[in-house]
Backbone bond lengths (Angstrom), bond angles and torsions (degrees), N, CA, C in turn:
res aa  C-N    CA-C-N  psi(-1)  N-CA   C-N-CA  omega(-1)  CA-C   N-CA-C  phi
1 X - - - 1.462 - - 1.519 111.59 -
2 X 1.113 116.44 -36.61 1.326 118.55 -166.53 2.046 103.51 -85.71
3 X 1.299 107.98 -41.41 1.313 91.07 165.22 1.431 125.71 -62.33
4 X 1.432 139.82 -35.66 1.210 142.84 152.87 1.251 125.51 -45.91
5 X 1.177 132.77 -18.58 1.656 153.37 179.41 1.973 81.65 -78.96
6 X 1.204 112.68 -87.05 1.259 130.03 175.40 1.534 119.88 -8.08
7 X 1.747 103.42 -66.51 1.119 92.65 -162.71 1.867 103.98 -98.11
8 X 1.404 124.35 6.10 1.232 118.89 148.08 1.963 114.99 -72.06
9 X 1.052 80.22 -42.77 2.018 77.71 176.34 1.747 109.70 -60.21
10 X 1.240 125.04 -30.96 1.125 115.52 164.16 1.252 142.03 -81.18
11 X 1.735 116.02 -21.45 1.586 118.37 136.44 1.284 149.02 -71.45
12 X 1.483 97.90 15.66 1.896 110.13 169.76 1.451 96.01 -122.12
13 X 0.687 124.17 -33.68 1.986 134.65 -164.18 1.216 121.61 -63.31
14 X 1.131 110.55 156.15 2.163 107.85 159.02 1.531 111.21 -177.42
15 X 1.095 125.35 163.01 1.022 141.97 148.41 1.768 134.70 -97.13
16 X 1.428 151.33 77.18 1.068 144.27 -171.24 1.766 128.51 -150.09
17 X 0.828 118.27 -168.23 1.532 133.74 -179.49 1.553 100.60 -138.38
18 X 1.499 103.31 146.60 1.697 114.17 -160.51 1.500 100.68 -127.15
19 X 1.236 99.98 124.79 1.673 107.14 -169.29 1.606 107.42 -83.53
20 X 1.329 127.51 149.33 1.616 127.69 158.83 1.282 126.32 -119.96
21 X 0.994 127.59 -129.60 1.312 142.10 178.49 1.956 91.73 -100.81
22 X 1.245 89.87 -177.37 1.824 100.65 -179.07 1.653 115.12 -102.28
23 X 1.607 108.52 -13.86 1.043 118.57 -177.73 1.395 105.34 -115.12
24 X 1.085 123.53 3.21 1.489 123.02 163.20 1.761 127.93 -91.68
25 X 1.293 98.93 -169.80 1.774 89.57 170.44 1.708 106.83 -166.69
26 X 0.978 91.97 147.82 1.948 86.11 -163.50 1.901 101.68 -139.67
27 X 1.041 137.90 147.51 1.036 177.95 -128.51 1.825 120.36 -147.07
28 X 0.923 146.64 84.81 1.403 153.64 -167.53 1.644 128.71 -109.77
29 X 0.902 138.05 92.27 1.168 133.72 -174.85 1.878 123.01 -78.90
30 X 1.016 141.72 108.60 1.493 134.41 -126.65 2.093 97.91 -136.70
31 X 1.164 96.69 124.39 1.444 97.65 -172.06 1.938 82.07 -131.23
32 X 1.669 107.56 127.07 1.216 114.76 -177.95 1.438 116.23 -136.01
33 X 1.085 111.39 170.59 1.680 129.28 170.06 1.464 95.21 -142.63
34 X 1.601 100.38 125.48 1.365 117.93 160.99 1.439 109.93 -123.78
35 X 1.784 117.16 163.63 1.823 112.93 154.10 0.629 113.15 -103.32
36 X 1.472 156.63 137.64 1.564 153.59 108.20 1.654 122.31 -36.27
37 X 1.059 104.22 145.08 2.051 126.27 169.62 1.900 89.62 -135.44
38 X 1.368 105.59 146.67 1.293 114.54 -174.87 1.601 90.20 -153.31
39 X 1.377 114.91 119.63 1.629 106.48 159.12 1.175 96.69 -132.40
40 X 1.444 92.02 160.26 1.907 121.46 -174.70 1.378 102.95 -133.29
41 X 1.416 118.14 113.18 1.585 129.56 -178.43 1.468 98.04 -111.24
42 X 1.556 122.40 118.15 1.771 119.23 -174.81 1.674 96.47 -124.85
43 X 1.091 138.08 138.01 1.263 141.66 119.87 1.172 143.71 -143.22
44 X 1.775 101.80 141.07 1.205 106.91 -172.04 1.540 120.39 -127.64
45 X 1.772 111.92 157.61 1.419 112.65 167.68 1.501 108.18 -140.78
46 X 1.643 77.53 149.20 1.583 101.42 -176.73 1.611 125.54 -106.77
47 X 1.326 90.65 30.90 1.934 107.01 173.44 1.607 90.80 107.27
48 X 1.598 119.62 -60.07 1.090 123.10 -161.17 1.769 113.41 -109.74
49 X 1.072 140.98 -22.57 1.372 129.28 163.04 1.090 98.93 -133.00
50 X 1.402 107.99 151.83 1.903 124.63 171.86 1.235 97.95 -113.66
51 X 1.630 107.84 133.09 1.591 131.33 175.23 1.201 113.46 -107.62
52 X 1.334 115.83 129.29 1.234 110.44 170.04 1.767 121.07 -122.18
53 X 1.618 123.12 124.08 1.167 120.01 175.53 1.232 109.85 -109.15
54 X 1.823 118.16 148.05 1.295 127.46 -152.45 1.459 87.73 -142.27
55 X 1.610 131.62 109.62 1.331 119.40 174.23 1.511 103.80 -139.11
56 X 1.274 107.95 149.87 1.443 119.16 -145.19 1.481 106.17 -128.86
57 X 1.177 130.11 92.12 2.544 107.26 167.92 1.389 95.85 -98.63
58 X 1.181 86.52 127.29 1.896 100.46 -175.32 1.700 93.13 -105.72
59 X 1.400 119.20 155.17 1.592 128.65 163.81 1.718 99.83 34.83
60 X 1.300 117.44 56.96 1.674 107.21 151.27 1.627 124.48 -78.86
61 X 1.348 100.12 100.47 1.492 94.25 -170.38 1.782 97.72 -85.82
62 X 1.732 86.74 146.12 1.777 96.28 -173.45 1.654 97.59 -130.81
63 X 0.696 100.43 153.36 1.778 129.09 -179.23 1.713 119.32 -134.26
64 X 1.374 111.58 105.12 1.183 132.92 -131.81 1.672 112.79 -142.17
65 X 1.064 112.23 117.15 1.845 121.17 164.48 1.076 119.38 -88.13
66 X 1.539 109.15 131.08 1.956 88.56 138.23 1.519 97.24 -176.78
67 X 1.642 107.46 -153.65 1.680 123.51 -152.16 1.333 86.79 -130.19
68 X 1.480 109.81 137.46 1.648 109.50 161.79 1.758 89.72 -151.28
69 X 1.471 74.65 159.43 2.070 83.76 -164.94 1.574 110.95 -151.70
70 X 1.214 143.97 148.38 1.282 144.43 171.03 1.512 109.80 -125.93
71 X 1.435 132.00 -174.93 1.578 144.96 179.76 1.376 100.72 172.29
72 X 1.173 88.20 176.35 1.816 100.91 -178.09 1.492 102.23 -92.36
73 X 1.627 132.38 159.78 1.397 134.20 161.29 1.219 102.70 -135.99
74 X 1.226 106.73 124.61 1.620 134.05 148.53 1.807 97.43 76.51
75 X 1.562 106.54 34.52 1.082 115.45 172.15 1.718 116.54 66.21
76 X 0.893 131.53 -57.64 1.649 127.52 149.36 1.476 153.68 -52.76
77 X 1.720 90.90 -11.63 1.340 128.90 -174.36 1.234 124.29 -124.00
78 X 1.330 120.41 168.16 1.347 119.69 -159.71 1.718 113.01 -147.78
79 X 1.410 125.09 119.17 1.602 91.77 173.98 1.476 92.76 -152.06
80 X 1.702 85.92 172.55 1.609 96.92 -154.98 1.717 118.83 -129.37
81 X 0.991 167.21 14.96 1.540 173.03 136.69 1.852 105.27 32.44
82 X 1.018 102.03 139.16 1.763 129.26 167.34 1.411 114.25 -134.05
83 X 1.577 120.03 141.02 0.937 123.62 155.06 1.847 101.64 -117.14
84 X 1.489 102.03 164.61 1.757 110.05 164.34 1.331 95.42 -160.10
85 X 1.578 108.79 155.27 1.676 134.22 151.68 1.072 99.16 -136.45
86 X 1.621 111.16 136.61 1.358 132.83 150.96 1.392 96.03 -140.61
87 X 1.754 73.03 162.76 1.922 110.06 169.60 1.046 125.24 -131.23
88 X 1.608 90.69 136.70 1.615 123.21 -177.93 1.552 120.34 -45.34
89 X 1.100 124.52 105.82 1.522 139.50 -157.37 1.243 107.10 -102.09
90 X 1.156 117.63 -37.02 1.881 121.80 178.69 1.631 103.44 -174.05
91 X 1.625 109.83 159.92 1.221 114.01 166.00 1.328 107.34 155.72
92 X 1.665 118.21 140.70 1.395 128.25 -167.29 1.685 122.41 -76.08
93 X 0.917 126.73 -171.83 1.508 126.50 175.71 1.619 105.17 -154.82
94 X 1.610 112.50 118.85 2.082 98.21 150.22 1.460 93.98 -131.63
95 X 1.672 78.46 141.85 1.711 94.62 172.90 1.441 99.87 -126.01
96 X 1.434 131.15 133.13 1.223 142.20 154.36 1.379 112.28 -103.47
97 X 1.518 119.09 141.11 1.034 148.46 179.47 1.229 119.00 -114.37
98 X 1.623 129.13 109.13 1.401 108.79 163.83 1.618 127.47 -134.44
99 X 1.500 100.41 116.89 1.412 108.38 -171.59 1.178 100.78 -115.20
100 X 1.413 149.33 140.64 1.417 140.72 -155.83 1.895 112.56 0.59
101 X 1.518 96.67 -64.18 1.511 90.95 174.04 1.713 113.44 -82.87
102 X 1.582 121.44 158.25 1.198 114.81 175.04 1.757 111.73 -91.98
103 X 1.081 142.08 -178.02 1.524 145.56 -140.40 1.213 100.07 -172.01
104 X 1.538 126.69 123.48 1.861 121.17 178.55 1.762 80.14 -134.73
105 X 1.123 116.64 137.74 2.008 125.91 145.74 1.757 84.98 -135.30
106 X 1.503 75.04 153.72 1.305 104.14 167.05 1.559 108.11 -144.89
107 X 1.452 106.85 120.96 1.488 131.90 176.62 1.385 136.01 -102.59
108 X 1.494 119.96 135.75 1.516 118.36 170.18 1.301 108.54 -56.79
109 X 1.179 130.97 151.39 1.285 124.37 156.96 1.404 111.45 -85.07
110 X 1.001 119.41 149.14 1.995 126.07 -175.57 1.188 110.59 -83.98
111 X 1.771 123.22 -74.48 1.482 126.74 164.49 1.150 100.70 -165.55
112 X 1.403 112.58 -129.32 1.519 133.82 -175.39 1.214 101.71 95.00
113 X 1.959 112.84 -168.05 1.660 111.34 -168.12 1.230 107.62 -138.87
114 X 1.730 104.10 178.73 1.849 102.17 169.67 1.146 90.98 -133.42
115 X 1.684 114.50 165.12 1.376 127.00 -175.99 1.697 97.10 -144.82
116 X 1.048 94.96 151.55 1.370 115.99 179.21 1.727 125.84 -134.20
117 X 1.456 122.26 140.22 1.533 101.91 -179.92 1.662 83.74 -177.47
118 X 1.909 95.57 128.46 1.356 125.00 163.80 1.099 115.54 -121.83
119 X 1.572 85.84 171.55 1.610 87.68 166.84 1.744 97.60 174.88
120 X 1.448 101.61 141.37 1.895 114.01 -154.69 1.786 92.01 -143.46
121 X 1.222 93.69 -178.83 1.471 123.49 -170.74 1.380 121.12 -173.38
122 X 1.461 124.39 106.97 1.169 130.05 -133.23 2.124 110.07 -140.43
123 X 0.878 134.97 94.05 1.726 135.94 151.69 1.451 126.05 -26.18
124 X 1.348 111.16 78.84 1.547 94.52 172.52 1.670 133.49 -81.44
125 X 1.066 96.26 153.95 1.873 103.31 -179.69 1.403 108.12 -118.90
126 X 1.218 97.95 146.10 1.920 96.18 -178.00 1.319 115.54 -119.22
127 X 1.408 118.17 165.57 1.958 110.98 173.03 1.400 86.07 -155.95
128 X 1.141 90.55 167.33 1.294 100.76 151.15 1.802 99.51 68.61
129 X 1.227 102.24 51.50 1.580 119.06 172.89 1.938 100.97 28.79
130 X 1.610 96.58 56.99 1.470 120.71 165.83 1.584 101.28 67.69
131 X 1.781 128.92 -25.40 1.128 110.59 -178.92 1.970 128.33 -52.34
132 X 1.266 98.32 -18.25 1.694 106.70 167.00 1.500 123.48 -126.23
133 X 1.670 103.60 123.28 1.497 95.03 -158.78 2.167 82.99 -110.82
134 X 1.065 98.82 169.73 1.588 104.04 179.23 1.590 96.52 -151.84
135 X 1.259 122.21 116.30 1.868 124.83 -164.87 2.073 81.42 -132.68
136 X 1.439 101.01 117.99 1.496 104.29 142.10 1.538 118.92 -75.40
137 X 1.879 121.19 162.67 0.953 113.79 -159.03 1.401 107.02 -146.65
138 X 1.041 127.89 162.31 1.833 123.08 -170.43 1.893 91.26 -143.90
139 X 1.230 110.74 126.88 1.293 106.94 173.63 1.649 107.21 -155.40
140 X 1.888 103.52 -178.83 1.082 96.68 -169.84 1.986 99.08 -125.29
141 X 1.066 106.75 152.21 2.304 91.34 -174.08 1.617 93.29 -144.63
142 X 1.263 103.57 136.66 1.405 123.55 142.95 1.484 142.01 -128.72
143 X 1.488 115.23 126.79 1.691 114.95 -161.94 1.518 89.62 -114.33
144 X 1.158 92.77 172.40 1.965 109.22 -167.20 1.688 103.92 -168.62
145 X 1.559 116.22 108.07 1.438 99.52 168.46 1.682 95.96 -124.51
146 X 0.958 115.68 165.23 1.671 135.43 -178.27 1.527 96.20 -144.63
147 X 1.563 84.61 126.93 1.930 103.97 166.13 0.908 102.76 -135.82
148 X 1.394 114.39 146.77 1.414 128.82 168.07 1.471 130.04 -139.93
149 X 1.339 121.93 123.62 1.610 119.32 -135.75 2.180 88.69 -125.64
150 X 1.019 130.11 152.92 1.434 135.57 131.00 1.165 114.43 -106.32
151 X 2.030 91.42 137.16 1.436 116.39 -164.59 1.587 109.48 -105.86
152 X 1.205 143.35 177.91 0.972 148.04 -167.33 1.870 108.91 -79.09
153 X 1.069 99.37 -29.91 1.649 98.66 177.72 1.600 100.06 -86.30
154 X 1.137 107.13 38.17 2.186 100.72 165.66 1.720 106.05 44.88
155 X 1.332 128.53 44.90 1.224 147.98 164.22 1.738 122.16 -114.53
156 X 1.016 109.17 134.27 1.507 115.38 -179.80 1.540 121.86 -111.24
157 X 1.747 99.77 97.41 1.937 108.17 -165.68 1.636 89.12 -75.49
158 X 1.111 97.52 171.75 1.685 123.16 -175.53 1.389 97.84 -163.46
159 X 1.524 104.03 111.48 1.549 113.90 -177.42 1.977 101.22 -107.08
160 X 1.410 118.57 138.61 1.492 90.80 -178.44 1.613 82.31 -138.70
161 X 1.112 112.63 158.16 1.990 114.31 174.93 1.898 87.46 -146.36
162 X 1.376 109.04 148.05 1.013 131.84 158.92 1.482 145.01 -139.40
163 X 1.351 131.18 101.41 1.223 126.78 -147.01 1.598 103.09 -100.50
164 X 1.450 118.69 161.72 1.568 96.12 -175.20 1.823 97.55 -178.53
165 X 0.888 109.13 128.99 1.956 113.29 -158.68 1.422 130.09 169.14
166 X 0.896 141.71 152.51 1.498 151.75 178.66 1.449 101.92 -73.26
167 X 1.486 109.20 153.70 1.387 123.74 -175.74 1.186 123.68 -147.34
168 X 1.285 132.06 143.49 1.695 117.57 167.85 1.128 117.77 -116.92
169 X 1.351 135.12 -171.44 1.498 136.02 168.96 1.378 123.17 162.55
170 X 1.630 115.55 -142.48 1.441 105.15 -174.37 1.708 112.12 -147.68
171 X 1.107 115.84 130.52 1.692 86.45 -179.14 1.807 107.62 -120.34
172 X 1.552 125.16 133.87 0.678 125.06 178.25 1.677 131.43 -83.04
173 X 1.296 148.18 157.29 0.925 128.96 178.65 2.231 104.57 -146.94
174 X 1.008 124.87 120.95 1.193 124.04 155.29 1.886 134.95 -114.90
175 X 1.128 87.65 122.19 1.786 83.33 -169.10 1.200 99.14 -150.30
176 X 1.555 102.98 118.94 1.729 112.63 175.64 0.919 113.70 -62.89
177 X 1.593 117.23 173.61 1.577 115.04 -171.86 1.509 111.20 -96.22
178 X 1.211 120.81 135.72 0.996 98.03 178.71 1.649 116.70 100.82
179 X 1.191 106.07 -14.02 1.713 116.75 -171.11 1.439 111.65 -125.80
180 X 1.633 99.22 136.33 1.427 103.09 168.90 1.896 141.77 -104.17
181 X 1.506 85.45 57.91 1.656 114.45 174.48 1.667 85.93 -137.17
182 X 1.800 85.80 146.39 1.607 89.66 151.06 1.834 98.12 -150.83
183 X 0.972 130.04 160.20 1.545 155.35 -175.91 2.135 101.42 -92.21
184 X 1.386 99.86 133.79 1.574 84.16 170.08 1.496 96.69 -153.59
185 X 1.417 125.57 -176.89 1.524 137.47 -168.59 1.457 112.93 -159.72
186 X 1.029 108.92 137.99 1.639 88.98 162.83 1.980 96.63 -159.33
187 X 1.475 102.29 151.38 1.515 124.12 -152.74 1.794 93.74 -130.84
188 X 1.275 110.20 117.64 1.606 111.44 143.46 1.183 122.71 -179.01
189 X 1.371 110.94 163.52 1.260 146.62 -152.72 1.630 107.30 -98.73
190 X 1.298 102.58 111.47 1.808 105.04 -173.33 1.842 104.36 -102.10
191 X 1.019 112.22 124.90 1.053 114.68 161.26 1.949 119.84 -98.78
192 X 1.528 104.39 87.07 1.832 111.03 -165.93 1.422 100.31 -107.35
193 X 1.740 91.25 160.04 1.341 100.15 154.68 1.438 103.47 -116.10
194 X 1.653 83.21 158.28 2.079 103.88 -176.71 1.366 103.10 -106.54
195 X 1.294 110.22 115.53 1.517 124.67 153.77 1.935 121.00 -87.96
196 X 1.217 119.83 84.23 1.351 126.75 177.45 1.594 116.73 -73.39
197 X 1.424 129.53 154.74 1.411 108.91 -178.42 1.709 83.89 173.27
198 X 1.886 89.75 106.27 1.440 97.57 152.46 1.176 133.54 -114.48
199 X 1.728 121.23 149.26 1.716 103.60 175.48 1.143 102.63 -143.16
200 X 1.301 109.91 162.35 2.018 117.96 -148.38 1.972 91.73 -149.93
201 X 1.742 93.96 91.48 1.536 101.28 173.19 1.339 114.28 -87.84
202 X 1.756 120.97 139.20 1.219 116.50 -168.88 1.965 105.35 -121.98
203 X 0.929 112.50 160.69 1.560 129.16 178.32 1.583 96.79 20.06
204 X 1.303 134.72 81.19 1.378 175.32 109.28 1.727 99.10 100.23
205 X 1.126 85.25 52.44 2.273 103.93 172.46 1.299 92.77 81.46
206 X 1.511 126.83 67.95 1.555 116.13 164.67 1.467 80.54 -110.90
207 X 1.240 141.06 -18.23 1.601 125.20 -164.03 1.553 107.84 -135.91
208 X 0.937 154.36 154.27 1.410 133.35 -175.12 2.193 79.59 -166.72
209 X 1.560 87.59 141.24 1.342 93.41 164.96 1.699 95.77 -162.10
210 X 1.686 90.50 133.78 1.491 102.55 -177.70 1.497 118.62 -126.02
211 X 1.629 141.10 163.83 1.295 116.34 -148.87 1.401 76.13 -156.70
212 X 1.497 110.36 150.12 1.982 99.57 -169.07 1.493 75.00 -156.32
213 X 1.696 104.40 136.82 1.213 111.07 153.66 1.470 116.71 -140.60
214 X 1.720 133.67 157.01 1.165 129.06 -178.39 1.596 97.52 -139.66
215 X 1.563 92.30 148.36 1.582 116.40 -168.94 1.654 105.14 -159.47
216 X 1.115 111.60 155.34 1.126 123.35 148.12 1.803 135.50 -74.74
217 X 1.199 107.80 156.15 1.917 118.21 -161.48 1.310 90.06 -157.79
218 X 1.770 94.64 150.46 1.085 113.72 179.55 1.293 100.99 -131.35
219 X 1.193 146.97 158.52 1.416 148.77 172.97 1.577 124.96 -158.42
220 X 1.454 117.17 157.31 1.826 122.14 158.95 1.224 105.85 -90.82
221 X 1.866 110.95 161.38 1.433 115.59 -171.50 2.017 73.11 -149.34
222 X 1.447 104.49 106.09 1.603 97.64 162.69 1.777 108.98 -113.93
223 X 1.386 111.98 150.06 1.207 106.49 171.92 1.628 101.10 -144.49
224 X 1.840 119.14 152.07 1.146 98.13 176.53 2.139 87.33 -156.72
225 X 1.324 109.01 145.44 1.081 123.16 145.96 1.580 155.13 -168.26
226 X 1.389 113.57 -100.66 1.582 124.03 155.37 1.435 120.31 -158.23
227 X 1.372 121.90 164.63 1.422 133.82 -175.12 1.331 91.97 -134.35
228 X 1.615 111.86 155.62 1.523 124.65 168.99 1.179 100.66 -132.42
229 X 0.729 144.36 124.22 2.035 149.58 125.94 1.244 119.25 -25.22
230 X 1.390 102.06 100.44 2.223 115.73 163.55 1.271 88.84 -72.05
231 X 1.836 92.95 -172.07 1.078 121.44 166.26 1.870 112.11 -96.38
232 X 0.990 108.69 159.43 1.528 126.85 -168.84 1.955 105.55 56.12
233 X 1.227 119.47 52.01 1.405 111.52 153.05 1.883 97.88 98.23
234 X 1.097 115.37 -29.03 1.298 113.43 174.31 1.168 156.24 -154.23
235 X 1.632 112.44 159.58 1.554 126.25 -125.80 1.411 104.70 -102.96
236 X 1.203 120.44 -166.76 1.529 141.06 -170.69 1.756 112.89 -161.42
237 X 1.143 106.20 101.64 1.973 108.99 165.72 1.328 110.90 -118.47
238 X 1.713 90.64 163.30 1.455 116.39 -160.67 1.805 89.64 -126.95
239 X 1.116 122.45 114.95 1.453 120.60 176.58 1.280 107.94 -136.13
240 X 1.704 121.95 176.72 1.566 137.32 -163.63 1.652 87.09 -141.38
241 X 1.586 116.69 134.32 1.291 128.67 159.23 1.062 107.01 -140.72
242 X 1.529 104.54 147.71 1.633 138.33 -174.05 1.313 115.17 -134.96
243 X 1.727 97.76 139.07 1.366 100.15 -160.50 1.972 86.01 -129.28
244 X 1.471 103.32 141.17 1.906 95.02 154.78 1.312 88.48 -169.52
245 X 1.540 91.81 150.52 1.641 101.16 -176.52 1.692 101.10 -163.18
246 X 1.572 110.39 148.92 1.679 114.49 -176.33 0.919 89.63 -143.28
247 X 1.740 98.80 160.30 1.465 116.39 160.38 1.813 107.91 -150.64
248 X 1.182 110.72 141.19 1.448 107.01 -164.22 1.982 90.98 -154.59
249 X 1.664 93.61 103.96 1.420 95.39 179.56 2.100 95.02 -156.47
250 X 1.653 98.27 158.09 1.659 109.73 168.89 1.206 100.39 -90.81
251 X 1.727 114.98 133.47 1.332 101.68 161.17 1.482 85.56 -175.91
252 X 1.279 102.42 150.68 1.818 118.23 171.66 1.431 98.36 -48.74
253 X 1.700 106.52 146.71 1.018 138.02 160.62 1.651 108.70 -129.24
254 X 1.330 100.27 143.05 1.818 117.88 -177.65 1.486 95.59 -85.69
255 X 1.368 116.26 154.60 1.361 119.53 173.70 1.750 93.30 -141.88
256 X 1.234 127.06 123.21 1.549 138.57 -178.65 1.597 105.28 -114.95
257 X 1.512 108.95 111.00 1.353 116.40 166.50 1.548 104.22 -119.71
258 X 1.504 99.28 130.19 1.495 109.52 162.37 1.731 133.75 -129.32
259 X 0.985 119.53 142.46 1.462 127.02 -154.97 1.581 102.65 -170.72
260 X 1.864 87.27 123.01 1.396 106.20 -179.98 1.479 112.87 41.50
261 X 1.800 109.80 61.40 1.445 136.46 162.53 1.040 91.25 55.40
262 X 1.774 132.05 26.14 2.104 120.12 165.75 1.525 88.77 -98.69
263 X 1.500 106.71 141.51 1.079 124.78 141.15 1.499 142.80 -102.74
264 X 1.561 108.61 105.86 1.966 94.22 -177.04 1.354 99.13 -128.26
265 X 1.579 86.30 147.96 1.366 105.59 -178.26 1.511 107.75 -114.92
266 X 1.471 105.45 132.34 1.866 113.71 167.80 1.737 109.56 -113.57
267 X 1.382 88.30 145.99 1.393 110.34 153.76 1.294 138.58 -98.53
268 X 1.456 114.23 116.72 1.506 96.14 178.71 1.525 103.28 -142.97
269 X 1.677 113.20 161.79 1.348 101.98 -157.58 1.725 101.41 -95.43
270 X 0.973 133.03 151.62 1.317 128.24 -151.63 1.879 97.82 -140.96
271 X 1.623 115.31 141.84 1.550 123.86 166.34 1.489 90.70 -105.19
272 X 1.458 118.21 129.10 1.648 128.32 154.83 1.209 113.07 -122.03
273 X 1.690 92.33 173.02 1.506 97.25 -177.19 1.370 94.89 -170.18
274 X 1.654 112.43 101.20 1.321 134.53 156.22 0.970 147.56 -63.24
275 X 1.411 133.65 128.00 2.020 114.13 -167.69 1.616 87.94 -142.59
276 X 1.228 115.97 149.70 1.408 137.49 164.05 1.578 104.98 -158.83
277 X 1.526 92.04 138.70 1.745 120.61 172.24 1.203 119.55 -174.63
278 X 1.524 103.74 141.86 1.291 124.40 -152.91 1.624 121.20 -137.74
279 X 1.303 131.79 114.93 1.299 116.94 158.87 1.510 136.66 -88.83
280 X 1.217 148.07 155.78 1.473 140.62 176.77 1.742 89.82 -138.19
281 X 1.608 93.25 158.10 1.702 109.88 -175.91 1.363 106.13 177.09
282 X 1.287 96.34 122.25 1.797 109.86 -178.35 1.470 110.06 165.39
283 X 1.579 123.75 -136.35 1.619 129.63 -154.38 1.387 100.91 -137.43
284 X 1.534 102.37 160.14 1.494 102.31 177.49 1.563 93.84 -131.47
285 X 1.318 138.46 179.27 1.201 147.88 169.42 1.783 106.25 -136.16
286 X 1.683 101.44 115.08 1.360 90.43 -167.26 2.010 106.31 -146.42
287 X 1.114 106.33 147.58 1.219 127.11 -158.93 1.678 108.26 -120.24
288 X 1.623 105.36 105.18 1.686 110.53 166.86 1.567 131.19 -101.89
289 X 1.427 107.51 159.49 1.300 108.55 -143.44 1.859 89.20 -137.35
């Protein structure tokens, strides 16, 4: 069932931004399906044992809205902003643990959401008697997903990651003259920071322990497709987005346990190693102005 859910959600769906002319400005309304993979590589020692946690969301399929829009600025310029929310529809979990003995669960995921929101400003250049424009771009992005899974010990995890940083890149544009298709691309390079943060409530919030770490990530953001031209101003695209991003740094992580209204907090110094990647593919519905 769930692959059939899937692969109809991926022939109506999409995730994207809709390219125009340089002197235009368009408006898009965006209903998507993307997957997520998320790994979390942790270890730590405390003089005397090294722990290692290995946690894994394999195939989170998400189902996802939103608005993305561009215009011209200051007549030479160009800029562009998206927002999206979707929700988490299905997706697996393994976590290994190894402290003398090793530890495997494997979990449904429950739900929760992701959010998304850019926003750039970009120089175009033209050739090719304006049919190809090529605009570098300076922008700013933040992503946010929350999962939340029940585990077999009658506990409720809450996994949350947040990425958030300046970016650069390039966006491509081809459109014959005279024609109503055009081809577009766009490439960049995020320079984020990762805010991670798990918490694991036990027998209905008598125990709560949460573990937060922050690092820096670096990542690609590729996207590429097409636009068609209706009649009265508006269009329809079919695009492909790609998401990958790491981060692999030492650095303290807080660990917060509370029980019977105590709060303590530890420090301990921690090696990670983060991975996220993502595809989106489907339609946009979009309106120029």
């Amino acid at each position: 069932m769930r692959n059939w859910t899937t692969f109809l959600m991926t022939l109506i769906v999409g995730s994207t931004a809709s390219y125009v002319n340089a002197d235009m400005g368009q408006v898009a309304f965006e209903a998507g399906y993307r997957s997520d993979n998320i790994t979390f590589n942790r270890t730590t020692n405390d003089g005397t044992t090294t722990n290692e946690v290995n946690t894994k969301f394999k195939d989170l399929d998400v189902f996802h809205i939103g608005l993305s829009g561009r215009t011209a600025v200051g007549g030479n310029f160009y800029g562009r902003a998206g927002l999206n929310y979707g929700w988490i529809l299905d997706g697996d979990l393994k976590q290994t643990i190894t402290q003398d003995d090793g530890l495997v669960s494997k979990n449904v995921i429950d739900n929760r959401f992701v959010f998304d929101a850019n926003i750039a400003i970009g120089y175009p250049f033209y050739f090719n008697d304006c049919s190809v424009t090529l605009s570098p771009v300076v922008g700013y992005a933040f992503k946010a997903q929350h999962v939340r899974l029940d585990d077999a010990s009658n506990s409720l995890n809450k996994f949350v990651t947040r990425y958030f940083g300046p970016f650069v890149g390039a966006d491509f544009n081809y459109r014959p003259y005279n024609e109503s298709w055009n081809i577009f691309a766009e490439a960049e390079y995020h320079f984020a920071r990762l805010h991670a943060k798990q918490s694991n409530v036990r027998d209905s919030g008598i125990d709560q322990a949460t573990l937060t770490n922050h690092t820096r990530a670096r990542g690609w953001v590729f996207s590429v497709g097409t636009d068609y031209d209706l009649r009265n101003d508006w269009t329809v695209g079919l695009a492909l987005k790609f998401n990958n991003r790491k981060a692999h740094k030492s650095h303290v992580i807080e660990t917060t346990t509370v029980k019977d209204s105590t709060s303590v907090t530890q420090k301990t110094k921690a090696k990670n190693a983060n991975k996220w990647n993502s595809y989106a593919v489907g339609l946009t519905l979009g309106r120029q102005f």
